[in-house]
C-alpha positions as CSV (number, residue, x, y, z in Angstrom):
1,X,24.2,29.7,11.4
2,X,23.6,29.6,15.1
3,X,25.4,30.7,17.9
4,X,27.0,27.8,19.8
5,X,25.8,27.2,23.3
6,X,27.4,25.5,26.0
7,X,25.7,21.6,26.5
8,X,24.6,21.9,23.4
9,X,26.9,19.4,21.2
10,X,25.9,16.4,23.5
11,X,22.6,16.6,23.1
12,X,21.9,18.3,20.4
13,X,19.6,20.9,22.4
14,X,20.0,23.8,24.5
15,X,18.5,26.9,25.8
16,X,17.9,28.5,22.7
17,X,15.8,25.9,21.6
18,X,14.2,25.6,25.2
19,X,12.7,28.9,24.8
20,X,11.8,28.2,21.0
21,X,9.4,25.6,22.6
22,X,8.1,28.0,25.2
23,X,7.6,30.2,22.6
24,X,5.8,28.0,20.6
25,X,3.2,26.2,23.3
26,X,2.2,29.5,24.2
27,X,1.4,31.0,20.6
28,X,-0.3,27.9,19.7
29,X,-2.4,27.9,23.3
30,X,-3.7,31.4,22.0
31,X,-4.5,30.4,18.5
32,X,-5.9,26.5,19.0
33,X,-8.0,27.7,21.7
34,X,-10.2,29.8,18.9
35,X,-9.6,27.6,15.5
36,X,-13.2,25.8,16.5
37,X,-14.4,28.9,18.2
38,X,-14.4,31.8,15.8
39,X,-16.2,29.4,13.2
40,X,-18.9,29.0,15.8
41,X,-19.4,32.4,16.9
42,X,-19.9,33.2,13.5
43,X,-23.0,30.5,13.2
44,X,-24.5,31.9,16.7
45,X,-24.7,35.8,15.4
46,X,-26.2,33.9,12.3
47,X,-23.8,33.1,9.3
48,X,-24.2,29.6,7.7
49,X,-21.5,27.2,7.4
50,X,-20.1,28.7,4.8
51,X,-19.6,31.9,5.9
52,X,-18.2,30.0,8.9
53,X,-15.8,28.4,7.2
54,X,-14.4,31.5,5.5
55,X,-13.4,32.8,9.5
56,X,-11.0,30.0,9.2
57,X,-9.9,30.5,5.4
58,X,-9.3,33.9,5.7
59,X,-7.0,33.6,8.0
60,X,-5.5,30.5,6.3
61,X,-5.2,32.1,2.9
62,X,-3.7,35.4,4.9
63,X,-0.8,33.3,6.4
64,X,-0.2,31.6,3.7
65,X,0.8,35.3,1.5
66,X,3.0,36.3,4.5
67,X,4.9,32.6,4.3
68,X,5.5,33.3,1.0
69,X,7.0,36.3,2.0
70,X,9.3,34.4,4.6
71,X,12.7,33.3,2.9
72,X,13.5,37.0,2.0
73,X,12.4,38.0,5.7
74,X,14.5,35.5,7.9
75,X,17.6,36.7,5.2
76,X,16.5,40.0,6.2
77,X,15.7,40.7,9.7
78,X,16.5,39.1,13.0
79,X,13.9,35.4,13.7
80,X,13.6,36.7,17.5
81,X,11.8,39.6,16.2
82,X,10.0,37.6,13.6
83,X,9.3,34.9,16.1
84,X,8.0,37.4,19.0
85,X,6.5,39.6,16.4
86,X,4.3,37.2,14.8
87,X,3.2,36.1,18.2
88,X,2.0,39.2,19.4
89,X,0.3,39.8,16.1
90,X,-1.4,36.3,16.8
91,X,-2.8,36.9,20.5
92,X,-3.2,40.5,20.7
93,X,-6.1,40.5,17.4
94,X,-8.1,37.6,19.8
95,X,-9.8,40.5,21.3
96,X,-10.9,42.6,18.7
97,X,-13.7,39.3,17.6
98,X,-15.6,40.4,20.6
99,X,-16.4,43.6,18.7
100,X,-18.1,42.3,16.0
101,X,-20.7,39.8,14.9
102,X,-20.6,40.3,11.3
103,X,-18.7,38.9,8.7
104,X,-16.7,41.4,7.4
105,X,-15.2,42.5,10.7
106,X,-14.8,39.1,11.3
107,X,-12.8,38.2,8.0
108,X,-10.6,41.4,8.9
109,X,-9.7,40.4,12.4
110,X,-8.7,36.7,10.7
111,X,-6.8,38.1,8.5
112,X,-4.6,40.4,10.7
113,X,-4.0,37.3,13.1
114,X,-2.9,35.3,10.2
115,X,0.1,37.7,9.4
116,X,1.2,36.7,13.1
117,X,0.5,33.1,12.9
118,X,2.4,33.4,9.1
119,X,5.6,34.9,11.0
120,X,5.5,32.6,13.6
121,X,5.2,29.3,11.8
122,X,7.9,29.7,8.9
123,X,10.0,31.4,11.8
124,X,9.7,28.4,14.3
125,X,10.1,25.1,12.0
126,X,13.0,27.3,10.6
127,X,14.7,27.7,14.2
128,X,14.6,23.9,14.7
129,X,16.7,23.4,11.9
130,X,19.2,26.1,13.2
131,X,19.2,25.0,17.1
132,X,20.2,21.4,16.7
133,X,22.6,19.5,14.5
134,X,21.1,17.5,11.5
135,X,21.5,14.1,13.1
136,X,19.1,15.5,15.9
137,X,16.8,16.8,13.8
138,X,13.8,14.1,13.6
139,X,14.0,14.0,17.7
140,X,14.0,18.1,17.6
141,X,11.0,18.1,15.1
142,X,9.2,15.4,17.2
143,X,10.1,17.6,20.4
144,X,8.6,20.7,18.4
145,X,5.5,18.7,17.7
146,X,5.0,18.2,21.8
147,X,5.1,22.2,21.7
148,X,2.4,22.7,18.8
149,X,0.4,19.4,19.5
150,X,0.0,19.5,23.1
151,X,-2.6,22.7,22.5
152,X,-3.9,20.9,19.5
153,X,-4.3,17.9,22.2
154,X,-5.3,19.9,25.4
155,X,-7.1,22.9,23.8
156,X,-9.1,22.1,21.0
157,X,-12.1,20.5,23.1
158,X,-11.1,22.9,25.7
159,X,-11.8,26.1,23.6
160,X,-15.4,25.1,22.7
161,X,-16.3,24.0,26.8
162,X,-14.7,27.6,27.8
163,X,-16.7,29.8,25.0
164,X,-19.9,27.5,26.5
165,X,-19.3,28.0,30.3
166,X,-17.3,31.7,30.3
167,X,-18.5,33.1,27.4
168,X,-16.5,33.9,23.6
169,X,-15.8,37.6,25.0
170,X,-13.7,35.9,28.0
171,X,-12.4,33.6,25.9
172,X,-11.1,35.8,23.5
173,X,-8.8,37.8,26.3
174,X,-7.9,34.3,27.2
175,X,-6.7,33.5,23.8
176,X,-4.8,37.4,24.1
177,X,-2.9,36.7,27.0
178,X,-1.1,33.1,26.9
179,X,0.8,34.4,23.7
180,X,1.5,37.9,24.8
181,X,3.4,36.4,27.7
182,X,4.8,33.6,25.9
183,X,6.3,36.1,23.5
184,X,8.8,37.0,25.7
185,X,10.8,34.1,25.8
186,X,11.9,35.3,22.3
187,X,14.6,37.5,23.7
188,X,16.6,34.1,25.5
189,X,17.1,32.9,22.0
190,X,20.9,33.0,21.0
191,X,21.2,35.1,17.9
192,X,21.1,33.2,14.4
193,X,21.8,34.1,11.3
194,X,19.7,32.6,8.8
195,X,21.3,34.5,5.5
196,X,23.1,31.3,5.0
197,X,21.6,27.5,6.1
198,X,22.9,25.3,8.3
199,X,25.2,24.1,5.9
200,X,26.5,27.4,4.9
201,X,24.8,27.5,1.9
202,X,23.2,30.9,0.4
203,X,19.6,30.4,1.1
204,X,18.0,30.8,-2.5
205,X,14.1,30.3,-3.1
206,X,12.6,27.1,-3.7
207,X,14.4,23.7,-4.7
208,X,10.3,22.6,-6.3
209,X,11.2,19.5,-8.0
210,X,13.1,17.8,-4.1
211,X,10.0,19.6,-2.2
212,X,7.1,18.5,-4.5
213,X,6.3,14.9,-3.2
214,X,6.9,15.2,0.3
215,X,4.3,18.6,-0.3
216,X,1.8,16.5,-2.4
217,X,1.9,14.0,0.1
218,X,0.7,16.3,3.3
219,X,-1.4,18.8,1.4
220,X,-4.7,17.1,1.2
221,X,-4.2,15.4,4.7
222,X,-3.9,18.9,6.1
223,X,-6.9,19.9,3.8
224,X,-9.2,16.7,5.7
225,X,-7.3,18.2,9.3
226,X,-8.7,21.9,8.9
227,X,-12.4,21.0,7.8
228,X,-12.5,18.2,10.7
229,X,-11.1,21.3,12.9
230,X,-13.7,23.6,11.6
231,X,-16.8,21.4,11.6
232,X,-16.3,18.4,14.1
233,X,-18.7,20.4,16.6
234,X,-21.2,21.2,14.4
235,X,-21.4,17.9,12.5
236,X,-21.6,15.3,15.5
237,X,-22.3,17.7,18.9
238,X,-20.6,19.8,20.8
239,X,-20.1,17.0,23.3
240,X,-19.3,14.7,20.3
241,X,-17.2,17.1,19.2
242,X,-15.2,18.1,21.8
243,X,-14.1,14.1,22.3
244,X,-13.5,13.8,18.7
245,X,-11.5,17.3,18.2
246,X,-9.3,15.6,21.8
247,X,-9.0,12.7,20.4
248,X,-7.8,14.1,17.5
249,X,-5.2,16.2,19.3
250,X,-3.8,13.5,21.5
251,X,-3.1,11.2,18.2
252,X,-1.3,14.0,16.1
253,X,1.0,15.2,19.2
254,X,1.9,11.6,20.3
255,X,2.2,9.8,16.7
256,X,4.6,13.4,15.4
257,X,6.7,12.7,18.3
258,X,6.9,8.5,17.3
259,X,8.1,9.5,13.9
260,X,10.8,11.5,14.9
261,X,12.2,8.6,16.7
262,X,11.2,6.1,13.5
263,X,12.7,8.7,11.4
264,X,16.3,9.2,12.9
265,X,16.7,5.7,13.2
266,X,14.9,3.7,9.9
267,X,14.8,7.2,7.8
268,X,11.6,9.3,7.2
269,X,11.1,8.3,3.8
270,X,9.1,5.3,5.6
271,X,6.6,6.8,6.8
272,X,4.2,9.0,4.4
273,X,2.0,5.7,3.2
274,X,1.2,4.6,5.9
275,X,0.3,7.5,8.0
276,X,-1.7,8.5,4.6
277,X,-3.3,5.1,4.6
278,X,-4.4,5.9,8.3
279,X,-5.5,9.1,8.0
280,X,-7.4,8.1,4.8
281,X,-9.5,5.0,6.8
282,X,-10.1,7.9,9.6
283,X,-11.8,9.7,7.5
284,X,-14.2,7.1,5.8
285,X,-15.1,6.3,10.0
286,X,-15.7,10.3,10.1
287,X,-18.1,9.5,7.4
288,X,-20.1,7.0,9.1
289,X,-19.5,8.9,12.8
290,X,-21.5,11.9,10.9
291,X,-24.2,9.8,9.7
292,X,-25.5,9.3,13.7
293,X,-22.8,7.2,15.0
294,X,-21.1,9.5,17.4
295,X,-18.5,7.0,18.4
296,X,-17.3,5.9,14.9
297,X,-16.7,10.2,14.3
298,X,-14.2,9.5,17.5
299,X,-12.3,6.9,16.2
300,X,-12.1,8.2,13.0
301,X,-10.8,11.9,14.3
302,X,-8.4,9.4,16.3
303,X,-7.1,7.7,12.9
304,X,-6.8,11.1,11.2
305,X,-5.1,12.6,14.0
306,X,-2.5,9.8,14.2
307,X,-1.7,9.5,10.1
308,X,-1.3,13.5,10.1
309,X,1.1,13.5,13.2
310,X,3.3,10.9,11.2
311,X,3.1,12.8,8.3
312,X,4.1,16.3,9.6
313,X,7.2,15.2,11.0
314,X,8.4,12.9,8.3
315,X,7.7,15.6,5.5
316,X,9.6,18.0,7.8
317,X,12.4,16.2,8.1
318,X,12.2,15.3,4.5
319,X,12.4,18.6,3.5
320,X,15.2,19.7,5.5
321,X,16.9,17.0,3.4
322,X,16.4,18.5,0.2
323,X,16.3,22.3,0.9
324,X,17.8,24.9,3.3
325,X,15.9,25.4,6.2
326,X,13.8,28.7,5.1
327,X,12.9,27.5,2.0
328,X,11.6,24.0,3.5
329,X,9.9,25.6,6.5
330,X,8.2,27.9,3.9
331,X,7.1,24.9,1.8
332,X,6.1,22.9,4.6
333,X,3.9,25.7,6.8
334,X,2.0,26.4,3.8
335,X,1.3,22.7,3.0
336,X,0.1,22.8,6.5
337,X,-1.7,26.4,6.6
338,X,-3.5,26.5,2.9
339,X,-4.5,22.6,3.5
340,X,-5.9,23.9,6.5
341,X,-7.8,26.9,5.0
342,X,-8.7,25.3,2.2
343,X,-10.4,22.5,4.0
344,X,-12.4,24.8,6.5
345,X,-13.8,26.9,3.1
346,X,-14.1,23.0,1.2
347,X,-15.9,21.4,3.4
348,X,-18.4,24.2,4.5
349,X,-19.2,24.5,0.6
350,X,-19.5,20.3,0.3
351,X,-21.1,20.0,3.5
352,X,-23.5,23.2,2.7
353,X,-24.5,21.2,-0.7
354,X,-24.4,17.8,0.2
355,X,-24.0,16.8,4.0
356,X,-21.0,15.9,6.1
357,X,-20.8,12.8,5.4
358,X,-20.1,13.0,1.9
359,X,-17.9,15.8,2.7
360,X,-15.6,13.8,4.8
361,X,-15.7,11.0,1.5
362,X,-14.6,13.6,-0.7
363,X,-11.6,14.2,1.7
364,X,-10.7,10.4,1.8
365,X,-10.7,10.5,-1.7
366,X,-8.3,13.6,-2.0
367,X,-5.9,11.5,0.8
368,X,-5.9,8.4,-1.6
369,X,-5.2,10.4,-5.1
370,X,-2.2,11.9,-3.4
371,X,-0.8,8.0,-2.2
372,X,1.6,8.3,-5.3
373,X,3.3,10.9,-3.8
374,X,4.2,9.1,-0.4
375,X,5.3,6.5,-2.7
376,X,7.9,9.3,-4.7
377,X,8.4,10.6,-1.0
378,X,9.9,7.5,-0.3
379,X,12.0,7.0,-3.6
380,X,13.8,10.0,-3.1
381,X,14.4,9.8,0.6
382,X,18.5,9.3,1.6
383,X,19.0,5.8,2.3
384,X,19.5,5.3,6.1
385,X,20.5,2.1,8.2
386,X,18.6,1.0,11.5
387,X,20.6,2.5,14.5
């Protein structure tokens, strides 16, 4: 449980969760900045995309096995230390890519940053269930999207412009010290206990059967979101790119923060089909967009952007439903983190074989196999009436 804070029951927010956020734009400044970056400074010293992709899956797959880890670490040690530990881990390993140019120090250096981004993540979604009442929790998760989105907006197309004009070395201490600094804000959060949930319930592993459609449901969207991170540039341009990877940024920020408000008042259960539906007809526009068409890759990063902003808050919320908070932050991060990974190595292998186009068909495909589960999403969603 959380320590009460003063202004807090009217609103449902406070400081604690004030510095939460600043926590959180900083961290994810320092590690959106490189997600299209690493992948291409491994092409430039002269690895294919496969080998490129694996910058990003390594780290993926690495934060994943420390989530995993995460329900028996927030009942064990204090989330401020977790929280500013995994962002140091995060921001200070940026660095350490200038030192190398082949793949194996490159995979190592992943790796180590995705402990930090593993502690921060499961750490973070965990907190906004803790900070704010449940009634407040679709607004708190839309207001937590504005913290991780905005450098998903701002930064994605900013990264691959600054590793152009400064230089990856530069960029790399650049990507160091927006998350060292925001780190400190950890120490203004109000202490929280999270050996019990909000509810006061023991916190005991994994409630699979309540978690499994709203996790079926955003996996493969987040698979599509991490190759489309990984590859935009190199599939359509860097200038292409960097208007497809904003584009894509500006859509998931704003559309996460529009379902929180959907949710709280009509229920999240609503919302999985047809942000899946959306991110699925993105995709086939990717496809095209590929093929020459650098404006259709645009709109289509926009439509994928928009369905996956939708998606990740409703599943959030839906999982805070059905599970204590460390236990549905655990679940949801690594729907989030291994569909990421798993689409940056996917997609290099498809795209390596076949093309990018038909890699971003195989990823429409995956989105509309996994429609029945926004369907179950929806079925087992508390019934809520319009406020």
């Amino acid at each position: 449980m959380s320590t009460p804070e003063a202004g807090t029951a009217g609103t449902g927010y406070g400081r604690s969760f004030g510095m939460l956020l600043v926590v959180t734009l900083g961290a994810f400044t320092g590690y959106v900045l490189l997600l299209p970056v690493v992948p291409l400074w491994a092409v430039r010293a002269g690895e294919n995309e496969t080998g490129a992709g694996l910058t990003n899956g390594v780290f993926m797959l690495v934060t994943v096995l420390t989530q995993l880890a995460m329900p028996w670490l927030l009942r064990s040690c204090d989330p401020r230390v977790l929280l500013g530990c995994g962002t140091l881990l995060l921001g200070l390993g940026a660095p350490l890519f200038g030192l190398f140019t082949r793949l194996p120090g490159l995979l190592a250096i992943s790796g180590l940053r995705g402990i930090g981004f593993g502690l921060l993540t499961v750490t973070g979604s965990a907190l906004v269930a803790e900070l704010v009442p449940a009634h407040h929790r679709g607004r708190a998760s839309g207001l937590y999207g504005l913290a991780v989105g905005a450098p998903h907006a701002l930064m994605l197309p900013v990264g691959v412009w600054l590793a152009e004009t400064l230089g990856f070395v530069p960029l790399f201490w650049i990507a160091a010290s927006v998350p060292a600094v925001a780190a400190a804000a950890a120490l203004w959060i109000g202490r929280v206990d999270m050996s019990a949930g909000s509810s006061g319930r023991a916190v005991r592993g994994f409630p699979l059967r309540g978690l499994a459609a709203p996790w079926l449901a955003m996996a493969p969207v987040s698979v599509a979101a991490g190759g489309l991170v990984a590859f935009l540039p190199l599939a359509t341009g860097s200038a292409t790119g960097s208007a497809g990877l904003l584009a894509f940024g500006i859509a998931t920020v704003g559309f996460r923060w529009v379902a929180g408000h959907v949710g709280d008042r009509l229920g999240s259960g609503r919302i999985p089909l047809p942000a899946m539906s959306l991110a699925a007809a993105g995709l086939a526009l990717l496809a095209l967009g590929s093929a020459g068409a650098g404006w259709l890759a645009v709109l289509g990063a926009l439509g994928l952007g928009a369905g996956f902003g939708g998606l990740q808050n409703a599943a959030l919320v839906l999982m805070f439903e059905r599970a204590d908070p460390g236990a549905a932050s655990t679940a949801w991060n690594i729907a989030y983190d291994a569909g990421n990974g798993v689409g940056s190595v996917g997609l290099g292998a498809v795209v390596a074989a076949s093309g990018y186009p038909v890699g971003f068909v195989a990823c429409a495909v995956l989105v509309a196999a996994a429609f029945p589960a926004a369907v179950a999403a929806r079925r087992g969603a508390p019934r809520r009436e319009p406020v």
